[in-house]
C-alpha positions in Angstrom: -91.5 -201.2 35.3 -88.7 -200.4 33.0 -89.1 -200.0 29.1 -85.8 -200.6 26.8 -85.9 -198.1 23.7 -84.5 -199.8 21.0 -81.7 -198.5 19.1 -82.8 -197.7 15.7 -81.3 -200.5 13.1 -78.3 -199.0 10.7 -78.1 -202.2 8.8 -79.6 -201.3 6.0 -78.0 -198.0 5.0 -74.3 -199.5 5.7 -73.8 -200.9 2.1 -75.3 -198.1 0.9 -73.0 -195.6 2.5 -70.4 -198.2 1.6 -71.1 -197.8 -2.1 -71.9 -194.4 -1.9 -68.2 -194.4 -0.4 -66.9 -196.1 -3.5 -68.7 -194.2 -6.2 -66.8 -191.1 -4.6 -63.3 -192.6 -4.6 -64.3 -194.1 -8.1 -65.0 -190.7 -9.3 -61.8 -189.0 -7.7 -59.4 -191.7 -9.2 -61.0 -191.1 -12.7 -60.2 -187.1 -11.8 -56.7 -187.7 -10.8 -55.8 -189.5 -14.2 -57.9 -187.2 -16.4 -55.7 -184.5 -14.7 -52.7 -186.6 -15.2 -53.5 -188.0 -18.5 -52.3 -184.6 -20.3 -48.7 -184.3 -18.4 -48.2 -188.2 -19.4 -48.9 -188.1 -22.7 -46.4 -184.8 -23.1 -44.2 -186.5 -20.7 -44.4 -190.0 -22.6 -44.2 -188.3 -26.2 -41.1 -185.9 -25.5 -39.0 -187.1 -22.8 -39.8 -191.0 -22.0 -40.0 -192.3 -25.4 -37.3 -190.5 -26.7 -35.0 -191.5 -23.9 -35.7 -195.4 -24.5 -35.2 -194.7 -28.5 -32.1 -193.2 -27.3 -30.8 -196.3 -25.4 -31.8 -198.4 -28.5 -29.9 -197.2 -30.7 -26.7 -197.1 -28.4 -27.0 -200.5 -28.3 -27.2 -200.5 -32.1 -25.0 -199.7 -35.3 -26.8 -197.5 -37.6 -25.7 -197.4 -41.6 -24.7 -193.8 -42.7 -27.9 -194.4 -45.6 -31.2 -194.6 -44.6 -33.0 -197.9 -45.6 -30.4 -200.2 -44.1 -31.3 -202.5 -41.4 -29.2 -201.8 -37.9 -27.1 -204.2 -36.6 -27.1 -204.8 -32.5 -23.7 -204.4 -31.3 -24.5 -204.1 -27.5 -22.1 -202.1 -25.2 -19.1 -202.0 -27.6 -20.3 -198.0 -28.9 -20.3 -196.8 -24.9 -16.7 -198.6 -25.3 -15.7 -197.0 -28.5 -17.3 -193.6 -26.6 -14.9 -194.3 -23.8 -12.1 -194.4 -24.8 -12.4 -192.1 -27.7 -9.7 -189.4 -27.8 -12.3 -186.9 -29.2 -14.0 -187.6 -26.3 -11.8 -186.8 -24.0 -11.2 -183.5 -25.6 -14.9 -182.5 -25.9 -15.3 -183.6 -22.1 -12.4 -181.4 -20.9 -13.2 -179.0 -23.3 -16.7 -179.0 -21.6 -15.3 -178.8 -17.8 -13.4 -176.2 -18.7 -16.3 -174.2 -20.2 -18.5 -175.3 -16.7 -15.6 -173.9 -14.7 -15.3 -170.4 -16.7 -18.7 -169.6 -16.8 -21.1 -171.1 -13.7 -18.4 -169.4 -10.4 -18.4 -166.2 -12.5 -22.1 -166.2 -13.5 -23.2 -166.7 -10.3 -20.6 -164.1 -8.6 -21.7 -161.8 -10.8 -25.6 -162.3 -10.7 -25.1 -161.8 -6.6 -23.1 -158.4 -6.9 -25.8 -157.1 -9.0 -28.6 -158.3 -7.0 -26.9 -156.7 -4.1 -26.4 -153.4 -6.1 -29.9 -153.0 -6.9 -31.5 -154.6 -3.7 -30.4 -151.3 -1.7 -33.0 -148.3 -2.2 -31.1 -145.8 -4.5 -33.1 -143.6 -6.6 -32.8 -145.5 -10.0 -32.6 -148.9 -8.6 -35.6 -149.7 -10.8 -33.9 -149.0 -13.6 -31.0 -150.9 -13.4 -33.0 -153.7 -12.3 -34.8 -153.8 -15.8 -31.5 -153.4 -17.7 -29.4 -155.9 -15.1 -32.7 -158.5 -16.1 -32.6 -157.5 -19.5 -30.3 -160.7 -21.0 -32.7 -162.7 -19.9 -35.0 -161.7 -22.9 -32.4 -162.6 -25.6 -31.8 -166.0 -27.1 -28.9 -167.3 -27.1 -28.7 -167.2 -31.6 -29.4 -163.6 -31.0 -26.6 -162.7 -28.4 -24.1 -165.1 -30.1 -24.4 -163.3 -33.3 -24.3 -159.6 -32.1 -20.8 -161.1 -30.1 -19.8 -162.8 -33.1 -20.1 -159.2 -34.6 -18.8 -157.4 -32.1 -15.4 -159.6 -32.1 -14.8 -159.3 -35.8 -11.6 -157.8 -36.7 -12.8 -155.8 -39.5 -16.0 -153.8 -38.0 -16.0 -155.5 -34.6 -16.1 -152.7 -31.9 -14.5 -155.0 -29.4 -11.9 -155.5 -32.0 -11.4 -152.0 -32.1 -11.4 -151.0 -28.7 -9.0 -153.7 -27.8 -6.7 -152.4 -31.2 -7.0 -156.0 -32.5 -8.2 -154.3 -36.4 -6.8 -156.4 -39.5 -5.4 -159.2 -36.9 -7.3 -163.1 -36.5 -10.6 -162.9 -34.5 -9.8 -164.1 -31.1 -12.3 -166.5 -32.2 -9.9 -168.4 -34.5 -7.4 -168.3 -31.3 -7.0 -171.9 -29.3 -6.5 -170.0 -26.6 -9.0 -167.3 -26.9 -12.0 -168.9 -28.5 -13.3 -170.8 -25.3 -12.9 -167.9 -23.3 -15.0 -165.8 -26.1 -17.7 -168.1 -25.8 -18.2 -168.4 -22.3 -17.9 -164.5 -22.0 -21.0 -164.5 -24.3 -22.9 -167.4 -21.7 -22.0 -165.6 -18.9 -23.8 -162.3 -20.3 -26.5 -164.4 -21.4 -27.6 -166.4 -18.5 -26.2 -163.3 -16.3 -30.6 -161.8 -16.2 -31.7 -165.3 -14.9 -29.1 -165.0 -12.3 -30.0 -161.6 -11.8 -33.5 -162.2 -10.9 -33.1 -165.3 -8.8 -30.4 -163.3 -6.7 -32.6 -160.6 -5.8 -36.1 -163.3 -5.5 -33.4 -164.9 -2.7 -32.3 -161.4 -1.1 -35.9 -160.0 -0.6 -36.7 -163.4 1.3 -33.8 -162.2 3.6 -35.7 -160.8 7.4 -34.8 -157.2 7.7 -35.1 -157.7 11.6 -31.8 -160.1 11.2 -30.3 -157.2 9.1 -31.1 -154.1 11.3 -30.5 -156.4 14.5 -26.8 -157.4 13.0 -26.5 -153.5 12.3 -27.2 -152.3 16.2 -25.0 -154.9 17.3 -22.5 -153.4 15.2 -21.5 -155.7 13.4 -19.8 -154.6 9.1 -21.6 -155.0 6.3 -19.1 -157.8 5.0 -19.7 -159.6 8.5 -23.7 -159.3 8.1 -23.3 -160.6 4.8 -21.2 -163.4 5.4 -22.9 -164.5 8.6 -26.6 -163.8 7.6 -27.2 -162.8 4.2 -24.4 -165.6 2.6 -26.2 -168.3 4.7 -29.6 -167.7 4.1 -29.4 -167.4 0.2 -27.6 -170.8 0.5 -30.7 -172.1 -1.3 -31.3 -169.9 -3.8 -27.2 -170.2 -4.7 -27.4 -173.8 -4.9 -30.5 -173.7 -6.8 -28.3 -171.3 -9.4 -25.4 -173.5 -9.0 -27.8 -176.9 -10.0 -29.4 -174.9 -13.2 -26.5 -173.3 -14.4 -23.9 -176.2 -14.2 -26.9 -178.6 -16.2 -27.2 -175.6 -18.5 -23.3 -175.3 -19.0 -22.9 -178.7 -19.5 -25.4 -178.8 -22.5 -24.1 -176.0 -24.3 -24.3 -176.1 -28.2 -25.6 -172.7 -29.5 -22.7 -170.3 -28.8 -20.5 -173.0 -30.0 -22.5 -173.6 -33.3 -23.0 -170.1 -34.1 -19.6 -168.5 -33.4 -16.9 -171.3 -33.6 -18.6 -174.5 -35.0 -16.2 -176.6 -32.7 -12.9 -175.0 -33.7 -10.1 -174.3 -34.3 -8.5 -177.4 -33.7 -11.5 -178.4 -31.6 -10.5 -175.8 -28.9 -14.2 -175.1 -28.4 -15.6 -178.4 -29.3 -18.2 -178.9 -26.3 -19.5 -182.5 -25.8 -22.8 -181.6 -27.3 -21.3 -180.1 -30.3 -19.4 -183.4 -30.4 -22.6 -185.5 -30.2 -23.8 -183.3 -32.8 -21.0 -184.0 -34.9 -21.1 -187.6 -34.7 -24.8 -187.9 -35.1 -25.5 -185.5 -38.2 -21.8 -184.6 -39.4 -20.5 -188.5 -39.2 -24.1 -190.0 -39.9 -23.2 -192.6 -36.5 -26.4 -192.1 -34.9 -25.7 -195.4 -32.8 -22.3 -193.6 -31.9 -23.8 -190.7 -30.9 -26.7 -192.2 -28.4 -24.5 -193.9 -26.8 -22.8 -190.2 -26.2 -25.7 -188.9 -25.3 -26.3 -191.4 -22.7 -22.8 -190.9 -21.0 -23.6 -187.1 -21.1 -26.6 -188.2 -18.8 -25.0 -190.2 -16.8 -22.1 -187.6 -16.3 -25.2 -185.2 -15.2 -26.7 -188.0 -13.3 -23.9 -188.3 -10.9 -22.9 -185.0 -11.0 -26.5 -184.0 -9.7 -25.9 -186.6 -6.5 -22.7 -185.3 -5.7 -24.2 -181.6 -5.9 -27.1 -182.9 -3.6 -24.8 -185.1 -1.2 -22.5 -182.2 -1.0 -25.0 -179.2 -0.4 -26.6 -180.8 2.9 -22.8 -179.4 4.2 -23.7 -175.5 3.5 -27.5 -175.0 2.1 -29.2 -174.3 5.1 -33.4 -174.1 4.8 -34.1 -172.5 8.1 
């Protein structure tokens, strides 16, 4: 005679398990955008909302005196921006600035990372004074340059016998150059640090197997080191080329755009339209190339590095 043990029914607690299910995922979505909640209201207030007033009033001509209603004009301001002389100027003067300061920068930054990466007695030292731009703002290192090129107690101007004569500063040709000397000293700590956070991520084993082979220094470097801080250079290369595009302190401090515009960066322009001209229409739709400009320029960057940034 054979007895069948019957299963013990589950019906009951499935909807319970099902809403106990629910009231956990309830909970965890209300955690998610409590955690969220502060990064899109910062987000929202300083970035978003200012980016969509921005596009408004590019589409919109603003009266030089407060109080006057704006007039919508549409896309004849990006037009106006376009074609613009001035802007051409401020965007070549801008290139230009990119293409004296970001190579060098970075050039530099990796030398000195190299310099102090090998164990020398002192390395520590020069590590804290090769890092130590990186603590000064930009007003504060434009203004002891600023002083240091001035032809009447400037050292610089002394050393290089330029006493009594115009400040390279007041040079066309000069001024540019004086400014991006000054950015390249300044941003020179960041590119420092990252440098040598990129080197110490470098395998010794691939080093000290490279060096029993017997293979040069400048071959190890170019073969192993070079390749594996490809992503740490192209991370330099992003940062610095957004931060040289955006330039306005130097510039405001030590030349306010001059002379003859020789130094007149495209943010300095924007600057000049939207405070100096009172065309705050004018000047959004500027802005709004500028991002564009850094827009595509990030693509190509990205497009381009898959060619020589290698991850592994």
């Amino acid at each position: 005679m054979s007895t069948a043990i019957a299963a013990p029914s589950s019906r009951g607690s499935h909807p319970k398990a099902g809403r106990a299910r629910r009231r956990v995922r309830q909970r965890e979505v209300l955690l998610a955008y409590g955690l969220l909640l502060p990064s899109v209201v910062i987000y929202g207030t300083f970035v978003f909302y200012p980016f969509a007033r921005n596009i408004y009033l590019s589409l919109h001509a603003t009266p030089p005196f407060p109080g006057l209603p704006s007039r919508y004009v549409g896309l004849s301001q990006y037009h106006q921006v376009l074609t613009s002389a001035s802007f051409v100027n401020s965007l070549w003067v801008t290139v230009l600035f990119v293409l004296y300061t970001v190579p060098v920068g970075i050039a530099l930054g990796l030398l000195l990372a190299i310099l102090a990466h090998r164990q020398l007695r002192g390395s520590r030292l020069f590590r804290t004074i090769f890092s130590s731009p990186v603590a000064t703002s930009v007003a504060v290192a434009s203004v002891i340059f600023y002083t240091l090129l001035d032809p009447q107690v400037g050292l610089f101007s002394y050393w290089l016998g330029l006493q009594n004569q115009p400040s390279i500063l007041n040079s066309p040709t000069w001024a540019l150059v004086a400014v991006s000397v000054v950015t390249v000293w300044q941003n020179l700590g960041l590119s420092f640090i990252l440098m040598s956070a990129g080197l110490q991520a470098v395998p010794d084993e691939l080093l000290e197997a490279a060096s029993v082979d017997g293979a040069s220094a400048w071959s190890t470097f170019w073969h192993i080191t070079l390749p594996l801080l490809s992503p740490t250079t192209y991370f330099v290369l992003l940062t610095s080329t957004f931060a040289a595009f955006q330039v306005f302190d130097q510039v405001a401090v030590m030349t306010a755009g001059g002379p003859v515009d020789a130094t007149t960066v495209f943010n300095f322009y924007i600057y000049q339209q939207a405070f100096g001209l009172f065309r705050a229409g004018y000047a959004a739709a500027a802005a709004t190339v500028l991002f564009l400009i850094l827009l595509l320029l990030t693509l190509l960057q990205t497009r381009v590095s898959q060619r020589w940034v290698h991850y592994q």
